[in-house]
C-alpha positions as CSV (number, residue, x, y, z in Angstrom):
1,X,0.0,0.0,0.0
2,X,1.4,3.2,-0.8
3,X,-0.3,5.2,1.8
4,X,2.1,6.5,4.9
5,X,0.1,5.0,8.5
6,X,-0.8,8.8,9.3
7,X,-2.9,9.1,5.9
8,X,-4.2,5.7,6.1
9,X,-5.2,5.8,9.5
10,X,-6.6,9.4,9.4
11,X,-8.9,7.9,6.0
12,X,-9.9,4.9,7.4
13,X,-11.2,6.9,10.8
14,X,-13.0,9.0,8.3
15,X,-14.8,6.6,6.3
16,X,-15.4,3.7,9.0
17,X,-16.7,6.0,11.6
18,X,-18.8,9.0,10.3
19,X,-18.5,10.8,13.8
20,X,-14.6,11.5,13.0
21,X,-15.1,13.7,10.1
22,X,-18.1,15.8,12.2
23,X,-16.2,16.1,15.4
24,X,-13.0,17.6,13.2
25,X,-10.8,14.5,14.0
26,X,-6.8,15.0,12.7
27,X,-4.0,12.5,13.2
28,X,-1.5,14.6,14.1
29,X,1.2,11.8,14.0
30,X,0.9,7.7,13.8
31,X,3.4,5.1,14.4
32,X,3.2,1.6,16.0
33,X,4.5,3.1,19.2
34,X,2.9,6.8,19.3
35,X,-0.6,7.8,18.5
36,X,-1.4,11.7,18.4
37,X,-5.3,12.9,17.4
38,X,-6.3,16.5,17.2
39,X,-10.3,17.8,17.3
40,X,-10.8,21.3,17.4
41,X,-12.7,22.9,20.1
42,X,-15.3,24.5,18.1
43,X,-17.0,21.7,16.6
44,X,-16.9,19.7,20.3
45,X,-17.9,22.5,22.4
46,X,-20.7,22.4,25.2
47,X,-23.0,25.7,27.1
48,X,-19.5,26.3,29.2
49,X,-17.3,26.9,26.5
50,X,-15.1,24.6,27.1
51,X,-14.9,20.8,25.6
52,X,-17.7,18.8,26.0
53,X,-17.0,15.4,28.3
54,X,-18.4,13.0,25.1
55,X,-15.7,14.4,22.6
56,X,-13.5,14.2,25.2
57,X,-14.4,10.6,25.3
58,X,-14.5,10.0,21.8
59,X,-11.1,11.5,21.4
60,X,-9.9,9.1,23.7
61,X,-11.5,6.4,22.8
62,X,-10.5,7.1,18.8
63,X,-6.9,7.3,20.0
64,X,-6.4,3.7,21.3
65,X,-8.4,2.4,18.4
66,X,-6.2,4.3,16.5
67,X,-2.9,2.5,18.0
68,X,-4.4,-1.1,17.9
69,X,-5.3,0.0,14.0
70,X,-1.4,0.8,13.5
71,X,-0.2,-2.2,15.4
72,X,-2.2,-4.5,13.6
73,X,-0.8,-2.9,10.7
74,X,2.5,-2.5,11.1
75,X,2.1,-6.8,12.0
76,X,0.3,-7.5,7.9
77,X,-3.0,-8.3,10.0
78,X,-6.5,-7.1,9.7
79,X,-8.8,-7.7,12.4
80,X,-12.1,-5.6,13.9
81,X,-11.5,-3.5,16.8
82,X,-13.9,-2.8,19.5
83,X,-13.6,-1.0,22.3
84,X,-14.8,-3.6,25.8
85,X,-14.8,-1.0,28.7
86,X,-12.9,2.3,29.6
87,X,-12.8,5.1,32.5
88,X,-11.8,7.9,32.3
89,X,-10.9,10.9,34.3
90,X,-12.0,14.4,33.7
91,X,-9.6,16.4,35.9
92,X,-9.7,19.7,34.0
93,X,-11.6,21.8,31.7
94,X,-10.4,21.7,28.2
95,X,-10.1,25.6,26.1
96,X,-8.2,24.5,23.3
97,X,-8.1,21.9,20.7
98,X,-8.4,18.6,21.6
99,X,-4.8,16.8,22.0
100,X,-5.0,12.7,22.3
101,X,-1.9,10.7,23.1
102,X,-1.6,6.9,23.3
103,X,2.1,5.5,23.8
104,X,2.7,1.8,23.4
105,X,6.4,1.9,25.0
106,X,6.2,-2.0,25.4
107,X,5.9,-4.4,22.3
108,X,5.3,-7.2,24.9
109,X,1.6,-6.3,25.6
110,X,0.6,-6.1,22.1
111,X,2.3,-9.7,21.6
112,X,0.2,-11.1,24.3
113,X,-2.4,-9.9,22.6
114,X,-1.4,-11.1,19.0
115,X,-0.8,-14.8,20.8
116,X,-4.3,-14.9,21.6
117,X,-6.1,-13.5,18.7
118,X,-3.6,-16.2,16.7
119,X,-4.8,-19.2,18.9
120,X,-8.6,-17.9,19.5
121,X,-9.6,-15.6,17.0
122,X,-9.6,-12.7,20.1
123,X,-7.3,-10.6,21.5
124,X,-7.7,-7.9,24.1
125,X,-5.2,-5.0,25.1
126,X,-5.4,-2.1,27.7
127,X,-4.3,1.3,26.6
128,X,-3.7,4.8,28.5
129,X,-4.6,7.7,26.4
130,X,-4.3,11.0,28.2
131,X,-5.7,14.5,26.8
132,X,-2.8,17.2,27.5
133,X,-3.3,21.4,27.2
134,X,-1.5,23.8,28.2
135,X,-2.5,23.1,31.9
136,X,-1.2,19.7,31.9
137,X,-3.1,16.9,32.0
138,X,-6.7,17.2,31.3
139,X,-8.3,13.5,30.9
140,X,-6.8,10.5,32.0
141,X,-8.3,7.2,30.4
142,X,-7.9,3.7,30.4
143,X,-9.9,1.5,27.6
144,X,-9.9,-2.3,27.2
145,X,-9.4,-3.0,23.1
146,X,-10.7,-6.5,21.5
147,X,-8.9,-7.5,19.0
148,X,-11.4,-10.5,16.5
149,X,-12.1,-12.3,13.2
């Protein structure tokens, strides 16, 4: 494929889930080890003027989806991915464009993960995506990813 991961990834976020394209969704960068998303505030604003907690959530959510999309990848496999369970953190308001960041420093997890799917058709992985402005940290999550045929 002659795509680069960032371009691939960003298109396939925009045509396999609609809500991507209205919430403003960027990949800022993409590599098996570092996902970066971007939404601008505008589109994902609530009556406070300040991010609204369920972009916040989809941001989150979209960035470890994104990493399990560019591990599978980078592997030569294609699999669905679903998202089993999350919590998240909302520790402070968010003025600025949305910033998503999910960093796989251990190949390890992700080859538990490939084991099983290999052997059973499912594999699950847990992922930390935090939401960074200017403040510092702004949301903390933690999401459960299924990997299956």
């Amino acid at each position: 494929m002659s795509d680069n991961l960032p371009t691939l990834l960003a298109r396939t976020l925009h045509e396999e889930i609609p809500l991507t394209r209205e919430i403003g969704l960027s990949v800022s960068s993409a590599d098996p080890h570092l996902i970066e998303l971007a939404a601008p505030l505008a589109p994902n604003i609530n009556h406070k003027c300040t991010a609204f907690g369920g972009s916040l959530y989809a941001v989150a959510v979209l960035a470890g989806w994104s990493m399990v999309f560019a591990r599978l990848h980078a592997a030569g496999l294609h699999a669905h991915i679903v998202i089993q369970d999350a919590q998240i953190d909302y520790l402070l308001p968010v003025v600025e464009t949305i910033n998503a960041r999910c960093e796989l420093t251990s190949d390890a997890e992700f080859e538990r993960c490939l084991k099983l799917f290999s052997r059973k058709g499912r594999g699950r992985i847990e992922l930390v995506v935090q939401i960074v402005t200017a403040q510092g940290v702004a949301v903390h999550f933690r999401g459960n990813y299924v990997i299956h045929d």
